[in-house]
N, C-alpha and C positions, 0 to 999 in steps of 0.2 A: 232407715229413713222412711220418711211417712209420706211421700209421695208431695210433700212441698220444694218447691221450686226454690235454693237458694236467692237473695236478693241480688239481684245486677250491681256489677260497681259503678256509681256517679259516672256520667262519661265528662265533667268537668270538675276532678276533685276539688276540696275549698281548700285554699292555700293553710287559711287560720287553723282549721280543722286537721292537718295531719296529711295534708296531701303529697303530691309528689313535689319535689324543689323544681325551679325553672330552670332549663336548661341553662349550661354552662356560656357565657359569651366570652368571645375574644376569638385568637390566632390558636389556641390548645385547643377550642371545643371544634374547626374544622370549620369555623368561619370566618371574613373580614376584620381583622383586628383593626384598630384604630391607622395603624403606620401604611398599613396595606390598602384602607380606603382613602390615605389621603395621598397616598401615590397614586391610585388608578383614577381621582378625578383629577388631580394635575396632569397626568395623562389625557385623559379627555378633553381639557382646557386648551392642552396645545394642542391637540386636533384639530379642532375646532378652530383654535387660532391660527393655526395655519392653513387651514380649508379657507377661510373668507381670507385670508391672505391673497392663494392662489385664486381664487373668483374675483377680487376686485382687482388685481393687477394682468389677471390674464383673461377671464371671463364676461367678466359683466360688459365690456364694450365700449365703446364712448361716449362719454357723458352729454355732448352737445354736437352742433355739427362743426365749429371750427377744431374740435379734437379729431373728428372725422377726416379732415382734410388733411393733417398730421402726414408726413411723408412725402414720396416721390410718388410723380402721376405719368403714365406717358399720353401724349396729345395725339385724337387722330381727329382727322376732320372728313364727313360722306364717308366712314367706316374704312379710310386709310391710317395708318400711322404716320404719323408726322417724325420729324427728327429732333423736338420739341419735346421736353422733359420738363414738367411743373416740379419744382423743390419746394413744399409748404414747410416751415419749422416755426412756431408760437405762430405771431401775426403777417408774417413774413413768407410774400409770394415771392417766387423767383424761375422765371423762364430759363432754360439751359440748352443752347441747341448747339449740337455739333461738338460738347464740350467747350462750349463758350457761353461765360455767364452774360446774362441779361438783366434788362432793368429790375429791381427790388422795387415792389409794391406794396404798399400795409392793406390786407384781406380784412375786410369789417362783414360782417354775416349778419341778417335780417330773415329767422327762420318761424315769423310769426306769423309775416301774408304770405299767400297762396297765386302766385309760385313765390319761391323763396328769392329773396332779394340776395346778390352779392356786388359790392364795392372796393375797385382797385384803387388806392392812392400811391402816387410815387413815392419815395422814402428821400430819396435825394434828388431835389428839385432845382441844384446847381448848376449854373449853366444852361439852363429852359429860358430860351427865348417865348414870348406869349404865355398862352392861359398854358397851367399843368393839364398835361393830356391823363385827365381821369378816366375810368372806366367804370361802369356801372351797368349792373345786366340780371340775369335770375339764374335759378341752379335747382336740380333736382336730381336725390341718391337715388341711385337701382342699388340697394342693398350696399355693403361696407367700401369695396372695392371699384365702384364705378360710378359717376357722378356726371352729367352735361350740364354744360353752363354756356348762355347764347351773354356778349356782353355787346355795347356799343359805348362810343366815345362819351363823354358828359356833352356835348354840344348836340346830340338824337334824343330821343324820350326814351326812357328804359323800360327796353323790353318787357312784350304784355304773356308771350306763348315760345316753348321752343320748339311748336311743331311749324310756325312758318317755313314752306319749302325752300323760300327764298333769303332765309337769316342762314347764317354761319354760325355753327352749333359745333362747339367742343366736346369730344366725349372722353372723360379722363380716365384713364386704369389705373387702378396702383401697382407701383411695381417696384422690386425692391433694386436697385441699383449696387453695380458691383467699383469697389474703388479700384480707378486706374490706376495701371503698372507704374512703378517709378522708374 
């Protein structure tokens, strides 16, 4: 040899030219065949699908604030407990004290002025001598689980603040209620 440097090989041979073949594809060359990608993204599919499952039924929270109100509240009044237990279910208020049900109310929520407006209407106005004793009042959450609402009869002006010292200011917990023994 005469002191010349063979020539490098192409580092991209030309396919046309003699080069090397492309690798092999499929499940025999050591990759994703067709059957096994299309299982691992229906896999993924139902991940997924069941992730926003679990986030929107368990996660995400509630949607407005009458979903909010959804459940048992216990009543305390000047940071007592009362023996007054709120049952909300759909539009449906309902006082429980002592294990004795109370008047059914239809809940209407006005969560657009400031403080939030709430309105009790009777449901069965049977037997009410005079005007239906409405109730109309404000409302404001502390977070998921606690909520004050000052109301007064429809025959007062509805309430402007529920820090008046001298208004009667409900403060609701939620709380989950166990069923009585049979």
């Amino acid at each position: 040899m005469t002191g010349q440097q063979p020539n490098p090989p192409a580092p991209f041979p030309d396919r046309e030219g003699g080069g090397k073949p492309p690798p092999p594809v499929g499940e025999r060359a050591g990759g994703l065949g067709s059957r096994k990608l299309a299982r691992v993204a229906a896999l993924v599919v139902i991940l997924a699908a069941g992730g926003f499952a679990v986030w929107y039924w368990g996660f995400r929270g509630p949607r407005d604030d009458l979903e909010r109100f959804q459940g048992d509240w216990q009543v305390s009044v000047a940071g007592r407990k009362t023996p007054v237990v709120i049952h909300v279910a759909g539009d449906q208020w309902q006082s429980v004290s002592n294990a004795v049900d109370g008047k059914v109310y239809r809940i209407t929520l006005n969560a657009a002025p400031d403080p939030r407006e709430i309105d009790l209407d009777p449901v069965d106005t049977a037997g009410i001598k005079g005007p239906v004793p409405k109730l109309h009042g404000i409302y404001a959450f502390d977070g998921n689980n606690t909520v004050r609402i000052r109301v007064n009869d429809t025959t007062e002006p509805r309430p402007q603040t529920l820090d008046d010292p001298d208004a009667v200011v409900w403060e609701l917990t939620k709380v989950k209620l166990k069923a009585a023994p049979r």
